[in-house]
C-alpha positions as semicolon CSV with decimal commas, in nm:
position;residue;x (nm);y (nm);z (nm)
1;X;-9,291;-0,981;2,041
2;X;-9,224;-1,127;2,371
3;X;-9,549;-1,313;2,495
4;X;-9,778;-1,127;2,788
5;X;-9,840;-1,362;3,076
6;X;-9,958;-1,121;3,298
7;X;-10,207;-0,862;3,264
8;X;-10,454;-0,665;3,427
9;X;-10,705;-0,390;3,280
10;X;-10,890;-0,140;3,527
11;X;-10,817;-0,403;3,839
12;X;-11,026;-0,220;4,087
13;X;-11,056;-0,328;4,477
14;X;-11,308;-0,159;4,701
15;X;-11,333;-0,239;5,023
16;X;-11,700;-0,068;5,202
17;X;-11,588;0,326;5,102
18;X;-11,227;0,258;5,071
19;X;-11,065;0,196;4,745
20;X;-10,723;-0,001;4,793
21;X;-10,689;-0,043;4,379
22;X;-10,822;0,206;4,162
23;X;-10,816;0,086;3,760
24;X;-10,498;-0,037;3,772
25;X;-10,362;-0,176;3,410
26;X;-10,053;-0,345;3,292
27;X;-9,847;-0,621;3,126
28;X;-9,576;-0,794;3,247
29;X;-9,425;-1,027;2,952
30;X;-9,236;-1,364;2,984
31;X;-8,887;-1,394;3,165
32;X;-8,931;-0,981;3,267
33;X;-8,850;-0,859;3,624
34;X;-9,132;-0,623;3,664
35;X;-9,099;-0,415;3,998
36;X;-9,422;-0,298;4,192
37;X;-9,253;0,052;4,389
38;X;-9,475;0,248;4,634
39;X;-9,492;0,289;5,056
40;X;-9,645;0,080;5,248
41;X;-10,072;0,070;5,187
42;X;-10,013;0,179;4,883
43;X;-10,199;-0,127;4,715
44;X;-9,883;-0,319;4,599
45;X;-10,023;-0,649;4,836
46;X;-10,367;-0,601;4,749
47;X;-10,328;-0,606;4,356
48;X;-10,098;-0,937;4,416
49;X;-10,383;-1,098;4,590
50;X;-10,623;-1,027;4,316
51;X;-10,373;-1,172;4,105
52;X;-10,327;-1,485;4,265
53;X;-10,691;-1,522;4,331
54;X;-10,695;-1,482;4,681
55;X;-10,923;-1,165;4,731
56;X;-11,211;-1,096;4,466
57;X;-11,160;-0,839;4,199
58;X;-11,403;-0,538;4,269
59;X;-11,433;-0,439;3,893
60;X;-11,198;-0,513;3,604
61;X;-11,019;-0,824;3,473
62;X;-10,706;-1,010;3,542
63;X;-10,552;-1,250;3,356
64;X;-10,236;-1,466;3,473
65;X;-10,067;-1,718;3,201
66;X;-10,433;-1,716;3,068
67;X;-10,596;-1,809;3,361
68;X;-10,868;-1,578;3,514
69;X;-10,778;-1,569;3,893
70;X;-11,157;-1,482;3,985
71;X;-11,208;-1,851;3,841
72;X;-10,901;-2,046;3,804
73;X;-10,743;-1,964;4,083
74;X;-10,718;-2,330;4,167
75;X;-10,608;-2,441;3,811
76;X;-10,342;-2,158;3,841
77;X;-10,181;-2,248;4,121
78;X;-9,952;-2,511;3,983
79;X;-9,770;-2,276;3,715
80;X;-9,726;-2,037;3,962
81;X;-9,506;-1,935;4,280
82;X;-9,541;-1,690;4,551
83;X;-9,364;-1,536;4,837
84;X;-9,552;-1,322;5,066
85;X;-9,414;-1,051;5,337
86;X;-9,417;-1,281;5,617
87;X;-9,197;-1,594;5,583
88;X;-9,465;-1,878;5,565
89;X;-9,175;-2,154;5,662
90;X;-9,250;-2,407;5,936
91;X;-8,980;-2,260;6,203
92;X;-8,984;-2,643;6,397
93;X;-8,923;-2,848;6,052
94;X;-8,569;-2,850;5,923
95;X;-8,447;-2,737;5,619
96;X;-8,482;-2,975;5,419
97;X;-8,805;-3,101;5,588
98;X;-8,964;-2,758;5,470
99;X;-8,848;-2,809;5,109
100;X;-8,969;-3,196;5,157
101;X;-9,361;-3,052;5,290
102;X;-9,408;-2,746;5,036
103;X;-9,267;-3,034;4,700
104;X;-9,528;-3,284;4,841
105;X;-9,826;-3,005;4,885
106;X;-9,722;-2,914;4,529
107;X;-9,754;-3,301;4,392
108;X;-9,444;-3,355;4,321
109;X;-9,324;-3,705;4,327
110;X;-9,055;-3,893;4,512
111;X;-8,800;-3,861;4,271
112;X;-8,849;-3,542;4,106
113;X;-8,852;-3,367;4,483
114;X;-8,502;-3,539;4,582
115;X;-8,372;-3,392;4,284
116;X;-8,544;-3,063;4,358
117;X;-8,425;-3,086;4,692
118;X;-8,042;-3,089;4,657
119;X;-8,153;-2,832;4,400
120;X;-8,261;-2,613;4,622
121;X;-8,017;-2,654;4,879
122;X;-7,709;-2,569;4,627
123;X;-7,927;-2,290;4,492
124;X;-8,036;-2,131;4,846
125;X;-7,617;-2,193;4,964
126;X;-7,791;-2,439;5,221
127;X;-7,579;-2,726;5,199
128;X;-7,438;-2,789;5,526
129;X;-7,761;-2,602;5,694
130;X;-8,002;-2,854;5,585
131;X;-8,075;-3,033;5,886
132;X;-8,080;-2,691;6,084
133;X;-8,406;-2,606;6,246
134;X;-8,560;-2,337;6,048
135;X;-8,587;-2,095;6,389
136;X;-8,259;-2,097;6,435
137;X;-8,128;-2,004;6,093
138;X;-8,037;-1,645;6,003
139;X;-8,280;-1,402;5,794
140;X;-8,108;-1,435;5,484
141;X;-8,069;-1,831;5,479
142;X;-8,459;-1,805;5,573
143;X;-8,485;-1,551;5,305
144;X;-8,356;-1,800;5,029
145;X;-8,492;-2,092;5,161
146;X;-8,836;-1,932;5,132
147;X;-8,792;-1,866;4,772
148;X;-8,684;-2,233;4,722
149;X;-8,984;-2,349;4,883
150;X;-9,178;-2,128;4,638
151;X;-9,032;-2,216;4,295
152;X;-9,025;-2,579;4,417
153;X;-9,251;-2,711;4,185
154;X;-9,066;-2,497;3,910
155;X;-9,319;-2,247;3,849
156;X;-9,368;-1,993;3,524
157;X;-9,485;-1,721;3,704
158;X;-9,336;-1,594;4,045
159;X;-9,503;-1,310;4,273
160;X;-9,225;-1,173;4,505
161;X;-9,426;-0,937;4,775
162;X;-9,162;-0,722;4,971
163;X;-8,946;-1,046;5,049
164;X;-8,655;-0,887;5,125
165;X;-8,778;-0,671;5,398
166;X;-8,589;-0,722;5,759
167;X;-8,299;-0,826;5,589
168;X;-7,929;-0,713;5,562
169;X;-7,779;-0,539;5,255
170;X;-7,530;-0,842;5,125
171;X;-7,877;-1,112;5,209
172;X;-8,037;-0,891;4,956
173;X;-7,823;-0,831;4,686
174;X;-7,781;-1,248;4,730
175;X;-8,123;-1,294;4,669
176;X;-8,130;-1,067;4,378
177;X;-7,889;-1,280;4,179
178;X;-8,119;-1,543;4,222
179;X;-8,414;-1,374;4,113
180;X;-8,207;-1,301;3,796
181;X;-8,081;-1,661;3,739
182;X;-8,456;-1,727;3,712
183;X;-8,547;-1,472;3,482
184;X;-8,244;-1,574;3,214
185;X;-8,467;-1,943;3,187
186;X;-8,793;-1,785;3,115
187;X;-8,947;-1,763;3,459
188;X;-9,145;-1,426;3,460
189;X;-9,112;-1,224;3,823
190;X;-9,315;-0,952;4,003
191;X;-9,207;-0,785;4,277
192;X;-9,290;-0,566;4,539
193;X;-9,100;-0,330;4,687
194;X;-8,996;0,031;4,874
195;X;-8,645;0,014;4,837
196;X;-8,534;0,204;4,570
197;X;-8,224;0,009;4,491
198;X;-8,419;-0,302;4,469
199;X;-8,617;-0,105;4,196
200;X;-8,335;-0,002;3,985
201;X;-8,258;-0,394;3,927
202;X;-8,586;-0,437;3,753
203;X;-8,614;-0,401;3,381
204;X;-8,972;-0,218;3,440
205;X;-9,142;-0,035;3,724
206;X;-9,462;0,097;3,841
207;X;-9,472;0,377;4,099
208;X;-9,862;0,319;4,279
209;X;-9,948;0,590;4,515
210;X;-10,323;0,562;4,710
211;X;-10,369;0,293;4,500
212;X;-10,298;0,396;4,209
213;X;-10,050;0,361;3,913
214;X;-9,911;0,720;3,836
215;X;-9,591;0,598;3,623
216;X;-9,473;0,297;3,433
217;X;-9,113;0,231;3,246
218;X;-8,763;0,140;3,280
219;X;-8,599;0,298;3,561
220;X;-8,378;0,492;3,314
221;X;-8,678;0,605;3,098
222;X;-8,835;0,714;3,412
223;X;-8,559;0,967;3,532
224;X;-8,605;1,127;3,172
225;X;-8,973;1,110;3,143
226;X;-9,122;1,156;3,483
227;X;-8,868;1,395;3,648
228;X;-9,030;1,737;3,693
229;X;-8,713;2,036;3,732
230;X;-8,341;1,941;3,829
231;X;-8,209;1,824;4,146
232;X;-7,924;1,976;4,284
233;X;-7,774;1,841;4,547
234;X;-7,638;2,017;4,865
235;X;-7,334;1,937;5,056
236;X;-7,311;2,168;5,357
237;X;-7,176;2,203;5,753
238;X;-7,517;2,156;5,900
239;X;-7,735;1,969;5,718
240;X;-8,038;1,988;5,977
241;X;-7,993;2,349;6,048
242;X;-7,984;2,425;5,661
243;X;-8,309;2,220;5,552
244;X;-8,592;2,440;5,712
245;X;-8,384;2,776;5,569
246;X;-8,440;2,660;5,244
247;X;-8,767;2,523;5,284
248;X;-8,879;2,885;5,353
249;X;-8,704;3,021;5,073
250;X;-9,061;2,875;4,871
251;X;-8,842;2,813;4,531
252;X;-8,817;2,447;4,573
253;X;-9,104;2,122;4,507
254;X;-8,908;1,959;4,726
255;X;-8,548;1,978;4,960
256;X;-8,509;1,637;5,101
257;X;-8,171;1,491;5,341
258;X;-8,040;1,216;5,133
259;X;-7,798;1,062;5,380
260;X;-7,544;1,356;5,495
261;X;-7,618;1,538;5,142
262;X;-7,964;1,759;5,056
263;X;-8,147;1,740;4,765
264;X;-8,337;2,062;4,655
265;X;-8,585;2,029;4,314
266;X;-8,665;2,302;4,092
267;X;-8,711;2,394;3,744
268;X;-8,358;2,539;3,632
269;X;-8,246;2,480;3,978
270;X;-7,859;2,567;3,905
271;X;-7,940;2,872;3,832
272;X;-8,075;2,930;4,129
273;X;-7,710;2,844;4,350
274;X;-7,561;3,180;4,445
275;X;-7,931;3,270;4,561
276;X;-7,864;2,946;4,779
277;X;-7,568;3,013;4,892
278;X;-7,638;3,404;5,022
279;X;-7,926;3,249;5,190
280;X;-7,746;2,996;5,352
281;X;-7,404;3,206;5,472
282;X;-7,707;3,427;5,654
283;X;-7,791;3,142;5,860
284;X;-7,462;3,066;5,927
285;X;-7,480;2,738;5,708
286;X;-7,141;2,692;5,505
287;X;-7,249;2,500;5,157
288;X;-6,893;2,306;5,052
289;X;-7,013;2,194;4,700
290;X;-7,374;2,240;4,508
291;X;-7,370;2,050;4,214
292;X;-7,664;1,955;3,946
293;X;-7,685;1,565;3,968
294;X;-7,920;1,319;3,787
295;X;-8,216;1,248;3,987
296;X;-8,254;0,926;4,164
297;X;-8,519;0,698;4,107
298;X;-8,630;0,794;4,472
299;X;-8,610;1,192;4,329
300;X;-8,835;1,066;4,062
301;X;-9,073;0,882;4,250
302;X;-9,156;1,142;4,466
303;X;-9,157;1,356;4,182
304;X;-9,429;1,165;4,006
305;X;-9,665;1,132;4,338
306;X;-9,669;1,478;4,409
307;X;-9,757;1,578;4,039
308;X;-10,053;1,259;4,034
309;X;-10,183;1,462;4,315
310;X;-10,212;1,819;4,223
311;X;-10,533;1,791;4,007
312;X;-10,678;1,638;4,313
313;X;-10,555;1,928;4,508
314;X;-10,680;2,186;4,234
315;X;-11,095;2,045;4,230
């Protein structure tokens, strides 16, 4: 059985009233991309801080390749790597001068940080760039320098929060394959996220929702486990004009726009098409196809959130 080097049992934050992590547990095991998937204050930050040691643990227990961050945070911090929402690169050093400051603040010596240097810079696609002030590179090459500045000191563990936000499509999917090239030699990654297609590359996810975990398990297990009804999906003449008719037709948990197409979620939901269609030639909407699709991992997210809060809703 692969070896757990991260876990966390009822991780709890509270801050005054407001509870940002409510009993959180999990495991993330060596060389696994584990993916952290919810909207923004939804606690994903605030449980990677407790991890890393950086804000107090209200109640439960963490543990991070053994370490206990309440107390060996310090200790820690050499087997581990982390890139946080806001690029933390010095925007007057160069390139290369960046990798140079964050090897040194590590402890790296002279040797082992050129060779970690030209490392980096063939890793990152920098060579050429290195002597360009940071400022005036692009977000992608600040992107991937950022993560080589993180995993200079070749870390085990590597905490990803939302570091591909800002950036374009082809940056991403770029950084992505290096995330992966990581996890193939054993280093183990978590990652924040709310783009669902970031979520689909990794090999388990946890939706959190007000703070709390509602679902966790391979994207694929999750469209056959946490999906509640069918999705079938709309394509029609007016998309805007046809979403509020079948809101008010009160069959559907959910009819959502999904780009120029419409999503509509119920229990047996093909059943339900010429129904759909009547209602929609009344309004003068003209549906071209309605087909029964697999649900995306977006479909199932939302899914999941709205079931985790009906008990709520029922006290």
């Amino acid at each position: 059985m692969s070896e757990t080097v991260i876990s966390a049992e009822n991780l709890t934050k509270r801050f005054g009233d407001f509870t940002a992590v409510d009993r959180v547990s999990f495991q993330v095991k060596r060389g696994e991309v584990y993916g952290w998937l919810g909207p923004n204050g939804a606690g994903k930050t605030t449980t990677i801080r407790m991890l890393l040691g950086l804000l107090k643990i209200t109640e439960g227990r963490a543990r991070v390749l053994g370490f206990d961050p309440s107390t060996q945070a310090k200790a820690m911090q050499a087997h581990i790597g982390y890139m946080s929402q806001a690029f933390t690169l010095y925007q007057d050093l160069t390139a290369r001068e960046n990798i140079r400051f964050y090897g040194q603040a590590y402890g790296l010596g002279r040797r082992d940080l050129h060779r970690r240097q030209a490392e980096i810079l063939d890793m990152a696609g920098l060579r050429g760039r290195e002597h360009a002030i940071t400022a005036n590179l692009s977000g992608g090459w600040k992107q991937r320098l950022a993560l080589g500045c993180a995993i200079v000191h070749r870390p085990q563990v590597l905490f990803l929060d939302e570091p591909t936000a800002g950036v374009d499509p082809i940056s991403r999917r770029q950084f992505w394959g290096l995330v992966y090239s990581m996890a193939q030699e054993g280093v183990t990654v978590l990652v924040t996220t709310h783009y669902m297609d970031e979520a689909e590359l990794c090999q388990r996810v946890g939706f959190i929702s007000e703070g709390r975990l509602i679902a966790l398990d391979t994207p694929e297990r999750l469209k056959q486990t946490q999906m509640r009804g069918q999705v079938l999906e709309i394509d029609c003449d007016v998309p805007a004009h046809a979403i509020p008719v079948l809101q008010e037709m009160h069959v559907f948990e959910e009819v959502a726009l999904y780009g120029a197409l419409i999503h509509v979620v119920a229990p047996g939901v093909g059943a339900l098409k010429p129904q759909i269609e009547e209602t929609l030639r009344k309004a003068g909407v003209v549906p071209r196809t309605m087909d029964v699709i697999a649900p995306s991992l977006e479909d199932v997210f939302v899914s999941s959130v709205r079931a985790s809060a009906e008990p709520e809703k029922e006290q």
